[in-house]
N, C-alpha and C positions, 0 to 999 in steps of 0.2 A: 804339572797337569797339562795333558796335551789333548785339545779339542780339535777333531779332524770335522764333525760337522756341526751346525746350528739347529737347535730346534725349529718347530716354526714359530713358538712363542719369543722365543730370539729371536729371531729375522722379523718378527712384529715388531720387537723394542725396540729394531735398531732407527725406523726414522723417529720416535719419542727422544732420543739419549741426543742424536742429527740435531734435533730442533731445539734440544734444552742447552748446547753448547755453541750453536747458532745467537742463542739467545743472552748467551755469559760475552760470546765475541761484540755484539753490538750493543751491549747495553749503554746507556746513557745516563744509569743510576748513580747519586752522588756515592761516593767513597765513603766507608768508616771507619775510625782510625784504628778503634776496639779488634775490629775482623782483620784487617791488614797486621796488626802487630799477632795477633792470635797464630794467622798463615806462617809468618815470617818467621815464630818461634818453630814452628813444624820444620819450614822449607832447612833452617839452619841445625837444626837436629838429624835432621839428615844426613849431613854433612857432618856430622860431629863436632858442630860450632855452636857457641853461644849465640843469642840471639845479636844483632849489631845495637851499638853503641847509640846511634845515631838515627832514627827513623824521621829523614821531609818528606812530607806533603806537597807535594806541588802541583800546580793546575794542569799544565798540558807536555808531553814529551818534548814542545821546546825548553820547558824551563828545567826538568829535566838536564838535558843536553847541556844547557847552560849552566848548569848547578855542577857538574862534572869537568865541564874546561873552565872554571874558577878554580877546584880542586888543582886540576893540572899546573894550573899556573898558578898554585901557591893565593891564590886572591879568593875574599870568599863573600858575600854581600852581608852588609848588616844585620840582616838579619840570623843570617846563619853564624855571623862573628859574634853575637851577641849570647848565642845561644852554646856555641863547641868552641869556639876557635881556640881561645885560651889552654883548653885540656891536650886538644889532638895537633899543634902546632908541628913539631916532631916528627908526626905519625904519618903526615899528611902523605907525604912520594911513597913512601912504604905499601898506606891504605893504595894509591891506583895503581900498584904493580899486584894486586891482588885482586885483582876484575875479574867477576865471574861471567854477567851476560845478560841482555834483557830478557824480562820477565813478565808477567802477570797477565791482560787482557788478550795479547795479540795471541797467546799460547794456546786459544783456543781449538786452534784448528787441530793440531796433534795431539793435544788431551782427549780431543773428543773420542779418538779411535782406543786410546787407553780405559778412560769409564767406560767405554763400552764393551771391554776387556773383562773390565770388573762385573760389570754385570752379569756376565757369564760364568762366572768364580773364577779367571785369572786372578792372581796376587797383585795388586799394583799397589799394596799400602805405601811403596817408598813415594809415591808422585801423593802423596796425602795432600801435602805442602803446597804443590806445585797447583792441585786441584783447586785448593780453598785459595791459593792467590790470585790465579786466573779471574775466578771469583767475586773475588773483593777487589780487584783494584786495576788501574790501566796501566798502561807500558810502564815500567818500572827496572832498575837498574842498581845492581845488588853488588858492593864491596864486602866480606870481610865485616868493619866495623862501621860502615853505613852503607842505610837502604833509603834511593832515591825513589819514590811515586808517584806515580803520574797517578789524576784525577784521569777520570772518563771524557770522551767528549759530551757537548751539551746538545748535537745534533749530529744525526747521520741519514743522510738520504742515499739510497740505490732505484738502479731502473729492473726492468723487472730480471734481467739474469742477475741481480745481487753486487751489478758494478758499481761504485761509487759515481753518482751523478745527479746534480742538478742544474739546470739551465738559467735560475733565477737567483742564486746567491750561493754561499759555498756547502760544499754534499758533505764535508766533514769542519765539524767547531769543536772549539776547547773554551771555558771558561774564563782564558785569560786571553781571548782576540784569535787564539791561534786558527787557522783555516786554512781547508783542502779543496780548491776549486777542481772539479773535475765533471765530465763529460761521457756517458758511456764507458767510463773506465778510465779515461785516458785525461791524466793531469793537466788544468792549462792555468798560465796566469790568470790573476783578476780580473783585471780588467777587459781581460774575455765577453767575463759574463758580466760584469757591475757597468761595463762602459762599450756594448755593442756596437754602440752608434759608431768610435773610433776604430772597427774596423773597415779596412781598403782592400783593392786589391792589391795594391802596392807592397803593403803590410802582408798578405796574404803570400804574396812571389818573394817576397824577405824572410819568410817563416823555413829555418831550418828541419824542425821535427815534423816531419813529414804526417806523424797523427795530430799532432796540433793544426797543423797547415788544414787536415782536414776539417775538423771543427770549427774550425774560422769561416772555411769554405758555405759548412752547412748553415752557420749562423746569417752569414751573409746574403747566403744562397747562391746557389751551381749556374742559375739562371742569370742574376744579375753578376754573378762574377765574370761570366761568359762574356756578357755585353762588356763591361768595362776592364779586361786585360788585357784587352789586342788579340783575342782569338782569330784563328786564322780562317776566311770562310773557302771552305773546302768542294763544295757542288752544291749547283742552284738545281734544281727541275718542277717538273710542276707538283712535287707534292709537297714543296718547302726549299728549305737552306740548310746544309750541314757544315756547320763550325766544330772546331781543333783548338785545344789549348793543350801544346806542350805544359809540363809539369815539372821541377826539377824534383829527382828521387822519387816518382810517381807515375802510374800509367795515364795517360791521356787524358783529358776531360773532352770527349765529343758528344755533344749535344745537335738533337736536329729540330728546329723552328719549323711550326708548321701554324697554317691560318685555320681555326676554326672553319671547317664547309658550312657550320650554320649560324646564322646572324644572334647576337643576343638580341633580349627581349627591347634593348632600345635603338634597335639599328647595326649597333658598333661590330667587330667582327673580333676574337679573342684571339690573342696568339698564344702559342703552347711552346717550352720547350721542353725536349725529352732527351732523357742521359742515354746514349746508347754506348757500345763495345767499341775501341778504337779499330777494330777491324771494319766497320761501316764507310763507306767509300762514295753513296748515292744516298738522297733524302727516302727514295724509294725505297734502296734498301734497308736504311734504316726506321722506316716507319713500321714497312713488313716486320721487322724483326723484333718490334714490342707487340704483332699479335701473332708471335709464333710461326712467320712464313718464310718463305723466303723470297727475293723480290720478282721471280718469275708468277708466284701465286699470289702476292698484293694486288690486290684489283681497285681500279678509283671509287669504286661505288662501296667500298667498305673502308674510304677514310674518313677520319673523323676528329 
């Protein structure tokens, strides 16, 4: 069947189908074991395999991982010895030459353009399998004669473009401790975020990955990093200071300090600093240049 256009009741469904596999990729629902073995008989039917031998549960894709290089190395944990070891001793180097590939939650993204295929009367019954485990169940890892699954995580935080991030503890959990600390997208250690207060700027100028280095940056702030990494002060004039922080694998950090022209309400007088373009060269210039002038058209009477 070849479709050359969409109706427009089609192109209505397609953000519904967006949103309900949206909603399969993030879910945080516990797993059942009933639906996951149900999937698994389809996914291997497909294949023209019996169902595997072996179906764990396990809580988060590290254990996962770990349940797979025990395999490798012949070692298998109590609990799992107590359960197969005995029967599939033999089998075992055979079983991991027979890896097919992960599976089930993460599949979301590419299924979703499939069901929405179906919707339209393409054929997709072979992805039946594939559909209902996405489904049921989190990253998972399918031999042959055993299916390893992962549980869902127990929390997922994003900012509002849908990146993995939280500022106050980790944007992704699993059940068993496991945890994804991340920032606008960009993965960083824990103690990023659990232990602020240790970062420097020293810590800051040691930071290789250059998106981490940022995130440190912004936690610590542009301002106070300026003050305490030896920024270089570049032109004084009357409408402030412009400071230069070379960056390693980074453009510049120029910021220009300027004094509040009006007093606060107890006297004191506020200083401000503002991130400008490393092409800024004069405080003038750069002061123009956060209201869109350029410093022949900054006048004193419109700083502020």
């Amino acid at each position: 069947m070849k479709i050359t256009n969409l109706t427009t009741d089609q192109i209505a469904a397609l953000p519904f189908i967006r949103d309900e596999w949206v909603g399969y990729g993030l879910s945080a629902e516990r797993i059942n074991r009933d639906k996951v073995e149900s999937a698994l008989a389809k996914v291997y039917a497909q294949a023209a395999k019996p169902k595997p031998k072996f179906t764990i549960l396990l809580k988060s894709p590290v254990e996962v991982a770990v349940a797979i290089a025990l395999l490798r190395s012949s070692q298998v944990s109590s609990q799992v010895r107590d359960q197969v070891w005995d029967q599939v001793e033999a089998q075992v180097r055979d079983i991991i030459s027979n890896f097919w590939r992960g599976f089930g939650q993460f599949d979301a993204g590419w299924l979703s353009f499939y069901s929405a295929m179906n919707k339209i009367g393409i054929d997709t019954s072979k992805l039946d399998g594939l559909f209902d485990l996405t489904q049921s169940s989190g990253w998972s890892v399918l031999f042959w004669d055993w299916a390893f699954i992962s549980d869902r995580p127990t929390e997922i935080h994003r900012d509002d473009r849908n990146n993995l991030h939280r500022e106050d503890g980790p944007a992704l959990s699993y059940a068993d401790g496991f945890s994804i600390y991340a920032v606008h997208g960009v993965r960083v250690p824990s103690w990023i975020i659990e232990n602020k207060e240790q970062i420097t700027s020293e810590k800051i100028d040691s930071e290789d990955n250059a998106e981490i280095r940022r995130v440190m940056m912004d936690i610590f702030t542009q301002e106070r990093y300026i003050q305490e990494s030896g920024a270089v002060k570049v032109s004084v004039d009357d409408f402030g200071t412009l400071w230069r922080k070379d960056i390693k694998d980074d453009e510049p950090l120029v910021m220009v300090e300027v004094l509040n022209s009006t007093a606060e309400p107890d006297g004191s007088w506020k200083t401000y600093w503002l991130r400008v373009p490393p092409t800024m060269r004069t405080p003038r210039e750069a002061i123009a240049w956060t209201f869109g002038m350029t410093k022949e058209e900054y006048a004193p009477a419109m700083q502020s």
